[in-house]
Structures are given as structure tokens and as C-alpha cells.
C-alpha positions as YAML, in Angstrom:
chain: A
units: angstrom
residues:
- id: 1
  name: UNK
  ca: [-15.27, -15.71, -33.16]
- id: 2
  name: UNK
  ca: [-14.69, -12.26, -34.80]
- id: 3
  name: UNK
  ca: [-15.55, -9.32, -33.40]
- id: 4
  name: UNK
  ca: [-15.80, -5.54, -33.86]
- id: 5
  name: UNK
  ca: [-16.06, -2.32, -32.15]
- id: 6
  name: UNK
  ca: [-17.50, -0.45, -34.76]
- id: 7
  name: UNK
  ca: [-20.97, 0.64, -33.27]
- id: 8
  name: UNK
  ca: [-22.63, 1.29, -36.30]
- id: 9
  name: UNK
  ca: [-23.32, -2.89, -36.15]
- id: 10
  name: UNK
  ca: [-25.95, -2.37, -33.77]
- id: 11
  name: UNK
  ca: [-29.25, -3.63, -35.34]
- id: 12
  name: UNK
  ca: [-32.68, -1.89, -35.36]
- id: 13
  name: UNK
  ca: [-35.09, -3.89, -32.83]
- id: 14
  name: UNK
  ca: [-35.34, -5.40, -29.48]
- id: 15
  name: UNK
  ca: [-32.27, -7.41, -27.95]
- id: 16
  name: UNK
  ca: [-32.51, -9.60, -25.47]
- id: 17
  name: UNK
  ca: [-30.55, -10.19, -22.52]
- id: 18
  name: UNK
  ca: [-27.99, -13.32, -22.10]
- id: 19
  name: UNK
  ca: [-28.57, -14.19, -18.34]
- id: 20
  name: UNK
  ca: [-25.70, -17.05, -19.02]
- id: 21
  name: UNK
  ca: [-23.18, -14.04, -19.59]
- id: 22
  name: UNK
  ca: [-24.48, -11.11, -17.74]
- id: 23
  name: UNK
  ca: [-23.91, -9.91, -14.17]
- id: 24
  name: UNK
  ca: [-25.04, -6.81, -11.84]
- id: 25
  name: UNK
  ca: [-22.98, -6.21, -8.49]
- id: 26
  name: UNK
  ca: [-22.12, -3.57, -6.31]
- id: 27
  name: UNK
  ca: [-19.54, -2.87, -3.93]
- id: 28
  name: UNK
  ca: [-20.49, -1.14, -0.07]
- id: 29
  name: UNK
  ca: [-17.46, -0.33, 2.63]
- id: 30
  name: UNK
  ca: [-18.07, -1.61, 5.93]
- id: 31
  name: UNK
  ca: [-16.08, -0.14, 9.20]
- id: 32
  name: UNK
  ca: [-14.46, 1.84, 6.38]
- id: 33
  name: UNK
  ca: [-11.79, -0.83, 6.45]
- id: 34
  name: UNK
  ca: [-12.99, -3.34, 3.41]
- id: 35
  name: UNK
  ca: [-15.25, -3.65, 0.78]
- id: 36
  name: UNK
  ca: [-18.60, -6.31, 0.54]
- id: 37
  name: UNK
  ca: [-19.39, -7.13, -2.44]
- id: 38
  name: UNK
  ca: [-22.20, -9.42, -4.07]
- id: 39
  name: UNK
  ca: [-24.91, -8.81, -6.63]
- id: 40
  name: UNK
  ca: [-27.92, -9.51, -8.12]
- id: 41
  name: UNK
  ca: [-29.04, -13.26, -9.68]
- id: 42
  name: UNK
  ca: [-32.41, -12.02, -11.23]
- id: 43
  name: UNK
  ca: [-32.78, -9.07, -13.69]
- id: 44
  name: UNK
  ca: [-34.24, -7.83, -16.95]
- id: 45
  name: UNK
  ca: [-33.14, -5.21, -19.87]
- id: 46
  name: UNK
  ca: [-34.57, -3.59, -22.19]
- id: 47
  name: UNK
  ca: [-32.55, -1.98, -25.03]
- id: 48
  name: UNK
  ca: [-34.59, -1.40, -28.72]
- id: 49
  name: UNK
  ca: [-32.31, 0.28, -30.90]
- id: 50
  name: UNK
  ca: [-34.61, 2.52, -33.39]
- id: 51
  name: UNK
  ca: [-34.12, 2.91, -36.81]
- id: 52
  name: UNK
  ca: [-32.30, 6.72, -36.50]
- id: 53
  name: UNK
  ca: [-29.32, 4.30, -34.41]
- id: 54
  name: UNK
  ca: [-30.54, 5.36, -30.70]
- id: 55
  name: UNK
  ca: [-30.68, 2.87, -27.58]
- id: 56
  name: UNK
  ca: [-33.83, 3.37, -25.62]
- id: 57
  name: UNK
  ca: [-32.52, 1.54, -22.25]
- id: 58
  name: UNK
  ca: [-33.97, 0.45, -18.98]
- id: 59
  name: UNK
  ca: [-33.51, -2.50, -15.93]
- id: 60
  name: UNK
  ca: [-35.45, -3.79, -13.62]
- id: 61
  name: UNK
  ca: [-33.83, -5.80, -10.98]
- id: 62
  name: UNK
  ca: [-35.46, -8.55, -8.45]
- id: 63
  name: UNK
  ca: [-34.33, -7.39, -5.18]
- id: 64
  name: UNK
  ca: [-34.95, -10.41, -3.17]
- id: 65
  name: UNK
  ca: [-31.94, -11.65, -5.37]
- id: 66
  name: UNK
  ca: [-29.75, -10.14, -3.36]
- id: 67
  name: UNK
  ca: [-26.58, -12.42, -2.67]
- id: 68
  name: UNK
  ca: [-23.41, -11.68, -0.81]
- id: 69
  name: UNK
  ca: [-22.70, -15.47, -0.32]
- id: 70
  name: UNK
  ca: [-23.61, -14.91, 3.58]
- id: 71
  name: UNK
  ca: [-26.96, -15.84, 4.11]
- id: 72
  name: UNK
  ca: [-27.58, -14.35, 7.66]
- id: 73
  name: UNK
  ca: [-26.35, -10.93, 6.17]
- id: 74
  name: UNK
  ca: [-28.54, -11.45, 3.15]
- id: 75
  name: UNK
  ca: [-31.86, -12.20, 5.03]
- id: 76
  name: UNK
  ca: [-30.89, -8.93, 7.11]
- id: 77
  name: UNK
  ca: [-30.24, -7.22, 4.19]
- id: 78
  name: UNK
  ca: [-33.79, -7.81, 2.59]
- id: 79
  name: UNK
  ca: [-35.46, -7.21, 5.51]
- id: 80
  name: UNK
  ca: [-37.86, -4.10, 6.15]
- id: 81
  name: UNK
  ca: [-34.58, -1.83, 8.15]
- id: 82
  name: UNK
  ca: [-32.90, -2.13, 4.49]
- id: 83
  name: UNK
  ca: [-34.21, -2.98, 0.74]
- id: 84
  name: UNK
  ca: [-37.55, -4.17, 2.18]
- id: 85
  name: UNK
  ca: [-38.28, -6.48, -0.40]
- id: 86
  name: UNK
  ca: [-41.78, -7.34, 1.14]
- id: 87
  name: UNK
  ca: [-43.16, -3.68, -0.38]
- id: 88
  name: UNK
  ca: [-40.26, -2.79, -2.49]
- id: 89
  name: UNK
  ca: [-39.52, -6.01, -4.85]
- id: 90
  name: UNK
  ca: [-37.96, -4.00, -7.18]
- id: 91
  name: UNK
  ca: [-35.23, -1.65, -8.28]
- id: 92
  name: UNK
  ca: [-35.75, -0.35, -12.00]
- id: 93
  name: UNK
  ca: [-33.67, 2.21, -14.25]
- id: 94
  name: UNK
  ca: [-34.71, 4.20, -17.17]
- id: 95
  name: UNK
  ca: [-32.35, 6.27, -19.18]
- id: 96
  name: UNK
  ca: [-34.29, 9.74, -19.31]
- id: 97
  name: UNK
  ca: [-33.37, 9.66, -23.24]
- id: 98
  name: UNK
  ca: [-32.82, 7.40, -26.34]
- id: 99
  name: UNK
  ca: [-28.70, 6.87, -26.07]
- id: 100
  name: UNK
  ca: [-26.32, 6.50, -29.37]
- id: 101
  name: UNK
  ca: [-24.10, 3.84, -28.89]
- id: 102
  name: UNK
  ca: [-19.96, 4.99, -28.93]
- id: 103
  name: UNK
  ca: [-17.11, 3.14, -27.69]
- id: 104
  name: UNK
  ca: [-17.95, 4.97, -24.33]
- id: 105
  name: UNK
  ca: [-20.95, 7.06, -23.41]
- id: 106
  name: UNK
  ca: [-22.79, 8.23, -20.59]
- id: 107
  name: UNK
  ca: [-26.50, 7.17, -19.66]
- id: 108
  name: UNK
  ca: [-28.44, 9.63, -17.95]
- id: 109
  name: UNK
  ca: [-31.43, 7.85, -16.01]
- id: 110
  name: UNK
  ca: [-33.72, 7.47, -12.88]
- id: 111
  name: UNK
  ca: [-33.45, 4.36, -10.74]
- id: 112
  name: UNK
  ca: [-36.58, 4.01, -8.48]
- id: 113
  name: UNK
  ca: [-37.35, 2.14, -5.61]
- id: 114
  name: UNK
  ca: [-40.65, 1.61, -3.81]
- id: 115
  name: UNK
  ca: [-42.09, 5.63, -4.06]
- id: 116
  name: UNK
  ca: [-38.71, 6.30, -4.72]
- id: 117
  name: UNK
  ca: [-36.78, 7.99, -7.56]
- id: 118
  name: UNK
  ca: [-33.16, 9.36, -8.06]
- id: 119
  name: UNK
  ca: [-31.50, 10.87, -10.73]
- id: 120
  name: UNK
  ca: [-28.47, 8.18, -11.21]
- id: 121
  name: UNK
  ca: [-25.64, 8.38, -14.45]
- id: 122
  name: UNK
  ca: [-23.97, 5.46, -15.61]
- id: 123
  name: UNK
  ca: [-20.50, 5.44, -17.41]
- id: 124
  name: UNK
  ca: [-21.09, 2.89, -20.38]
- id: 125
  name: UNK
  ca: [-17.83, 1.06, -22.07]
- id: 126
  name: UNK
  ca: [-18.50, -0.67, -25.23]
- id: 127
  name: UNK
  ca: [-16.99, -4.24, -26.00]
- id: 128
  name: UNK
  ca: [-18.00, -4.70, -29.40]
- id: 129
  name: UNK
  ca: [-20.44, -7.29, -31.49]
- id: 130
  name: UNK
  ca: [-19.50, -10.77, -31.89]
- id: 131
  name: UNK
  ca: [-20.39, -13.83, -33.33]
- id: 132
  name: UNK
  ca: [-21.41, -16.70, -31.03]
- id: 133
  name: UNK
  ca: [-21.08, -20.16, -32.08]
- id: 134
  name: UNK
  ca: [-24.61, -20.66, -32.77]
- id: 135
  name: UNK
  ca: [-24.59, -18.24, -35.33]
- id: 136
  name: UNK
  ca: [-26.02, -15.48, -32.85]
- id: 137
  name: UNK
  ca: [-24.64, -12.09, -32.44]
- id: 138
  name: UNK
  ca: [-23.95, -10.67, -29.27]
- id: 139
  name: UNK
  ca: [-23.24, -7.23, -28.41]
- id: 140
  name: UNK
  ca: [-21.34, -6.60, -25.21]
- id: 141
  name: UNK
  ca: [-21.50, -3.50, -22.59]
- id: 142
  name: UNK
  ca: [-20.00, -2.42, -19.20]
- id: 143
  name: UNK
  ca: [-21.26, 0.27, -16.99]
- id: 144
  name: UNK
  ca: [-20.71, 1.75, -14.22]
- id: 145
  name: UNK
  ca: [-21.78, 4.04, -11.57]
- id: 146
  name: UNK
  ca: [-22.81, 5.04, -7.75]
- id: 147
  name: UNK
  ca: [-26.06, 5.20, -5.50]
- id: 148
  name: UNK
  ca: [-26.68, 6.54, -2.08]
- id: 149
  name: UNK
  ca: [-29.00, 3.67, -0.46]
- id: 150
  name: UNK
  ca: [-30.10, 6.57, 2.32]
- id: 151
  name: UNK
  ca: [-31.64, 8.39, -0.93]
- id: 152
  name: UNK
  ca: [-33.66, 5.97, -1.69]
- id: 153
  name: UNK
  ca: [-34.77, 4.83, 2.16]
- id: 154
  name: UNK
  ca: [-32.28, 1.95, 2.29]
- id: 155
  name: UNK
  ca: [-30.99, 1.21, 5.86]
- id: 156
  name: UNK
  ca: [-30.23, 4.65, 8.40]
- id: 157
  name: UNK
  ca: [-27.31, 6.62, 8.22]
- id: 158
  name: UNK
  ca: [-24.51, 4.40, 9.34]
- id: 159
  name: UNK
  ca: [-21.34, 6.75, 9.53]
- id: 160
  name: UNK
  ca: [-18.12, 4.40, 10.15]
- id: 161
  name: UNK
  ca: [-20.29, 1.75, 9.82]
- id: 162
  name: UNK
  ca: [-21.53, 0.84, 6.74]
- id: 163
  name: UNK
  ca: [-21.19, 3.71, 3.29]
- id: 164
  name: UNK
  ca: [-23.65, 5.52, 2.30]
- id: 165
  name: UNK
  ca: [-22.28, 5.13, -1.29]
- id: 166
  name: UNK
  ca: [-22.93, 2.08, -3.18]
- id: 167
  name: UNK
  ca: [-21.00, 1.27, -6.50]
- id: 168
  name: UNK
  ca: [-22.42, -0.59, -9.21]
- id: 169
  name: UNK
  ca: [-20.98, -2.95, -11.81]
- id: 170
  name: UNK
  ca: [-22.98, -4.06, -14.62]
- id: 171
  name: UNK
  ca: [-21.78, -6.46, -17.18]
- id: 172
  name: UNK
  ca: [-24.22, -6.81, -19.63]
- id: 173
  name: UNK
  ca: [-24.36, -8.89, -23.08]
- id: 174
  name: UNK
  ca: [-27.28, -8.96, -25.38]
- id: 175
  name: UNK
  ca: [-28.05, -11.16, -28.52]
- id: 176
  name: UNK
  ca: [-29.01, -9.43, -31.48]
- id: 177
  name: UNK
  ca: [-32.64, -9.64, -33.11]
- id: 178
  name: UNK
  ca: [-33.38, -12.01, -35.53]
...
């Protein structure tokens, strides 16, 4: 496989997401004492590079995806005292702008959920373009960033509890157009 950093690689068009090598997760304290993690096992991208080199980028994850690997917490967890999946099925992101790819970059966007929407900024690392063994190429992005679920109705102020904060960790690849 070779590979590159060099952004101007990035094709004009519409790339699609590889589910097989893509992730989103996040990261919550509980008692202030350890971290829960889990993620996300159903989501869709959208980045169409244009022909002046800028990303236009957006996300819309399934929220009754939600998996921590407990299933009693989970079912809790996507009931209506947290994401309330039943009127709220999704979480989506925007960026506000068209974005030009750089080996790191901020993305300046709005996440909503349900009648909900937040400003929310993700730090973007670049991993390059490489060639896949099917003759694909595949271009390869981390970002990351930080939520407060009470801004967005999720769950009641839990103080010592559960945090307020939530990170996120996305791990994205895409495969070039044809």
C-alpha cells in the first residue's frame, strides 16, 4: 500500500463512507472515578469535495445504535429520561462551512438533536490517501471533540454522578469517487 499526506490528493466528488473501517465513540465519567465508553454501530457521512478543493461535511448518526456492551445500561440509555430514541432517532452534524482539507483543521458545525441544535467544533487530524488492495483509494480522518448531553435535553443534571461533558472520537475512512 502507499500512501501520502499530501492533501491536495483529495478528488472532486462525493466519497463514501467505509463502515468496515470507520468508528464513532464517546467517552462519559461516571462517579467521577472512571470513564464509560462505547459508540455508535450505525452512521452516515457526507463529504463532496468541490472543484475549488473544499469539503462540504455532515453525519447523521442512528441513535438507537447506541452500544456500551451492557445491555441493561443501553436500553436505559435510549430510553425517554436520556437520548429518547422513540422521538429523537437521530443525532446529525453539519459543518456551518465548506472545510479545506490540511494535515489538521478545525470543523466548525451544529449537531442537532430532536428540536435541538448546538454549536459543536471538531479538531480534524488527517491520515493521508491510500491505496487499498482493490485498487480503491481511501482517504483517512480523525476528529475529535466534546458535547454537553444537558444542552441538548439528554438525561438531568447529574453532578458526581454521571458528566455533563461527553467526548467524541470519530475515526472515519472514505473511498474515493470513481
Amino acid at each position: 500500500m502507499t500512501s501520502s499526506t499530501q492533501t491536495q490528493q483529495i478528488k472532486t466528488g462525493s466519497w463514501a463512507l467505509d463502515t468496515h473501517h470507520s468508528s464513532v465513540s464517546f467517552t462519559v465519567r461516571h462517579l467521577g472515578i472512571a470513564k464509560v465508553r462505547g459508540g455508535f454501530t450505525s452512521f452516515e457521512t457526507e463529504f463532496v469535495v468541490d472543484e475549488a478543493g473544499a469539503a462540504t461535511i455532515g453525519a447523521t448518526i442512528a441513535l438507537d445504535s447506541f452500544d456500551t456492551g451492557n445491555a441493561d445500561r443501553d436500553a436505559h440509555i435510549r430510553a425517554a429520561d436520556f437520548l429518547d430514541v422513540a422521538n429523537r432517532p437521530t443525532l446529525t452534524f453539519r459543518a456551518t462551512a465548506p472545510v479545506r482539507v490540511a494535515e489538521s483543521f478545525t470543523v466548525a458545525g451544529e449537531a442537532t438533536l430532536g428540536t435541538v441544535t448546538q454549536p459543536v467544533t471538531l479538531d480534524v487530524e488527517w491520515g493521508g490517501v491510500a491505496d487499498f488492495p482493490d485498487g480503491t483509494r481511501h482517504a483517512g480522518f480523525s476528529a475529535t471533540g466534546a458535547i454537553k448531553r444537558t444542552d441538548f435535553g439528554v438525561g438531568v443534571p447529574m453532578p458526581g454522578m454521571l458528566s455533563d461533558t461527553v467526548k467524541i472520537e470519530l475515526e472515519i475512512e472514505l473511498i474515493e469517487p470513481a
